[in-house]
N, C-alpha and C positions, 0 to 999 in steps of 0.2 A: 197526409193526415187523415186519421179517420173522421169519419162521416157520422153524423147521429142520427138515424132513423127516427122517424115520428110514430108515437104509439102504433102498435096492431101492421106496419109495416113488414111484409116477408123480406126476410135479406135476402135467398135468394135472386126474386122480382128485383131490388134493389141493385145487387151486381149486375143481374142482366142488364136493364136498364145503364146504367153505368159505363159496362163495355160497348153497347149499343151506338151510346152518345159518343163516347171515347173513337168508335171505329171513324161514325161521321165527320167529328172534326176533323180526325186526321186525313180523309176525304178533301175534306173541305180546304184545308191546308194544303194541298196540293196543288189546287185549283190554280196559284199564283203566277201572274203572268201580265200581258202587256194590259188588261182592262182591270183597273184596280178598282174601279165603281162595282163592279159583276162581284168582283171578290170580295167586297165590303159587301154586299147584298146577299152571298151565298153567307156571309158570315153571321147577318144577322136575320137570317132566316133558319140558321142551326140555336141560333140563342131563344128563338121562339120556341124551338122543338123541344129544349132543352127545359126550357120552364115549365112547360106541361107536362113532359113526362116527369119531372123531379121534384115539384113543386109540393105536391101531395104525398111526398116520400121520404125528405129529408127536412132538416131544421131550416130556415130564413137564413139562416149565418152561413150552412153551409153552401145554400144554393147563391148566395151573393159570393163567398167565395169561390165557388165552381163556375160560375155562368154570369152573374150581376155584376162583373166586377167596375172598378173606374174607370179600366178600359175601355169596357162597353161603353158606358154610361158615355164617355169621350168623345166615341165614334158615331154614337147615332144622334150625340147632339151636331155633329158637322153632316151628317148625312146628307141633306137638303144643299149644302153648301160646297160638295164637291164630287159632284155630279161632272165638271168640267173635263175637257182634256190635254190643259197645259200639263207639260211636261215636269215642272216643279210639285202640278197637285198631284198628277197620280206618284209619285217617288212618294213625298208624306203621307198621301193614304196606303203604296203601297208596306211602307216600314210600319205603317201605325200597325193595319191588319197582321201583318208576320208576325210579327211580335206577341200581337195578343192570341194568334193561335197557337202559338209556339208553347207560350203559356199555359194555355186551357188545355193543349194534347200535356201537357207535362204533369198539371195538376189533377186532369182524370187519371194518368196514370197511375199518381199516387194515392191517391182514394181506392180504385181496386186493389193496390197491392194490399193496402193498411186492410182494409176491408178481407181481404181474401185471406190473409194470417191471423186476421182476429178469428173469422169464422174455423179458421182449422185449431186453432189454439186453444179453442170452448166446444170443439167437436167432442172432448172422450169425456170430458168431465162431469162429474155428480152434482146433487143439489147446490144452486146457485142460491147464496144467502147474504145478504147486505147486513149488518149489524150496526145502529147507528148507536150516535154515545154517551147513552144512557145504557146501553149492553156491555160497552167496554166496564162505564163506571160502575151497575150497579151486580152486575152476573155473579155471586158467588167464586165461581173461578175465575180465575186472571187468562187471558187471552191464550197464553201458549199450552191452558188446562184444560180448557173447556171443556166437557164433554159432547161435542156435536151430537153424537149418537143415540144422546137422551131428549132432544129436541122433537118437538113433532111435524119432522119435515115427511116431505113426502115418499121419499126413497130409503127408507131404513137400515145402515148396514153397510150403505155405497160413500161412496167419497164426499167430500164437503170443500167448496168451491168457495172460500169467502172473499167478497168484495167491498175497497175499505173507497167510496171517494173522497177525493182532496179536503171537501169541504166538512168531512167528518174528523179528519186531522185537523185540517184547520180549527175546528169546535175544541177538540183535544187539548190544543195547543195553547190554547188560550185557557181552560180549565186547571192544565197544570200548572199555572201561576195566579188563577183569578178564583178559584174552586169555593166552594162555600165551607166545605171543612176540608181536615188535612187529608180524611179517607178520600174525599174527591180530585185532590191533588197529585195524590200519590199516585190513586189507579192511571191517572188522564196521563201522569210520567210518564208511571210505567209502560202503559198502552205506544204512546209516541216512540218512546229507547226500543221498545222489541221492532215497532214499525220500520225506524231507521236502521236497525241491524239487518233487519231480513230482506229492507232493501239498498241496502249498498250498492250493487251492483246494477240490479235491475230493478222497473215494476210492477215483474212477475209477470206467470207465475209463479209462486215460489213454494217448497215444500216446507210448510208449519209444524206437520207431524205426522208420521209415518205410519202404515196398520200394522196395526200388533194382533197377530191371528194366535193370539197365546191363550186369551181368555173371550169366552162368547158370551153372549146372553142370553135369553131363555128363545128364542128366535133363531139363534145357531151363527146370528152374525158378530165379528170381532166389535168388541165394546172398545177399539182402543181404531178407529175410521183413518184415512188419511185423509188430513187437511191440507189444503194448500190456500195459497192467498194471493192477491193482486191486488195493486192501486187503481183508481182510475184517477183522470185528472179532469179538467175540465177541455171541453172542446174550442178552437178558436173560436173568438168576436162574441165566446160565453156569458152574458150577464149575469151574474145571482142573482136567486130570489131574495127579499129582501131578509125574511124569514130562515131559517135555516134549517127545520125541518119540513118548511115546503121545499127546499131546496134540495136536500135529499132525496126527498120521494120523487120528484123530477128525474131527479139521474137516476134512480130506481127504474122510472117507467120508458126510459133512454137506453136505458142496457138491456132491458127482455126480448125487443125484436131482436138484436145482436146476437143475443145466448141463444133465440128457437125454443125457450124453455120458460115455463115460470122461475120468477124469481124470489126469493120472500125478504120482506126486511124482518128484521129481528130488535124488537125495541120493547121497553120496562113503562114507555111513556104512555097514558092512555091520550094523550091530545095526538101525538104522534098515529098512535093503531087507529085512530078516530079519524086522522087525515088520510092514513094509507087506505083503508076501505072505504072512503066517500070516492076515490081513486081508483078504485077497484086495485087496490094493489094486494096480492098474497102478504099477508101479516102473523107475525106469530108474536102476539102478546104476550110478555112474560109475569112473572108476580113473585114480591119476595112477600114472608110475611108481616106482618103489621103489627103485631104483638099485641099486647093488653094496653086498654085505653089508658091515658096517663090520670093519676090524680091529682 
């Protein structure tokens, strides 16, 4: 499962670290043998190692899933208590330690691998942009129209990388039957039917829209950009914020050590761009017009 780095985190430091600990346990795991007290001691002296280096790199959830687990918590509560060398303690201390490292080499495994196909998956790609949904709802064009190209992102011309999380479908989904008028209903549908189309299969990446080098702009780059698109979801033992626009900007600021890049949300909301840059998060506020004051 992937891992969520904490703001300003390098992934690479991160994988390193990662394999590091990964080599050790399985070190450590080796170690099995007629003294199971030594092996419960080598083992939770790799869990101290582990919490310092990882501690300051990844989320709480992950590092109790990676390192804190019940296991743990298990073994060093008996620690004091089977010190012994009856032959029935060391067999349960030796099954309990096996076990739990068996575990813990299994689950670093799987973090690098996750880890290591996210990093090449977001290796070639163009501006990284979050659209939360109030862009679905209120953008002019409809999602598969957009024109990226006319945005003021920072790469002009290059690809456009959108990324939709769960909790902004969820918002979606709830809009398209709760909406304040029929226009807000319809877009929130609409937005959700193109989401589950394009991912049926997978959650991406996926190609939205292709470049079309037919027609340029005054810059000489195709006004017609490939898009592509990805879900994220939420990471295990996840809580929401309670809020849901702070909850987005959260996964906003979740995903940018991952990408290596800025990333920008894309929102119509001024409370929303208000939260993104108290965050320091790249924001690209949008504006429709407001027309003549009513009488």
């Amino acid at each position: 499962m992937l891992v969520s780095p904490r703001p300003g985190v390098d992934r690479q430091n991160l994988l390193r670290t990662l394999r590091e600990l990964h080599s050790d346990v399985f070190n450590v795991r080796s170690l099995g043998g007629p003294d199971a007290y030594r092996w419960l001691l080598a083992y939770l002296d790799w869990t101290s190692d582990a919490v310092r280096m990882l501690g300051n790199q990844v989320s709480s959830a992950d590092l109790d899933r990676l390192v804190l687990t019940k296991g743990y918590e298990q073994l060093l509560s008996g620690v004091g208590s089977w010190a012994g060398h009856m032959t029935e303690v060391q067999r349960v201390v030796n099954g309990l330690v096996s076990a739990e490292l068996d575990q813990r080499v299994a689950a670093f495994d799987e973090a690098i691998k996750a880890l290591n196909e996210q990093m090449n998956r977001w290796a070639l790609l163009g501006d990284f942009v979050v659209p939360d949904s109030s862009f679905f709802i209120k953008h002019p064009q409809k999602l598969e129209e957009v024109d990226f190209a006319s945005l003021p992102l920072d790469n002009p011309g290059t690809r456009v990388h959108v990324l939709v999380p769960i909790a902004v479908v969820d918002e979606l989904d709830r809009l398209k039957d709760t909406g304040r008028n029929n226009q807000v209903r319809w877009r929130a549908g609409y937005t959700v039917a193109v989401l589950d189309r394009v991912f049926q299969r997978t959650t991406g990446p996926v190609m939205l829209r292709s470049e079309d080098s037919s027609e340029l702009d005054s810059r000489g780059a195709p006004k017609a950009i490939e898009v592509t698109i990805e879900m994220l979801f939420d990471p295990p033992g996840h809580v929401r914020l309670p809020i849901t626009d702070d909850e987005i900007i959260a996964r906003v600021l979740a995903i940018a050590p991952l990408a290596a890049r800025k990333v920008t949300l894309l929102t119509y909301d001024t409370g929303q761009s208000a939260r993104a840059r108290a965050a320091s998060l790249p924001v690209v506020k949008l504006t429709k017009p407001i027309g003549e004051e009513p009488t």
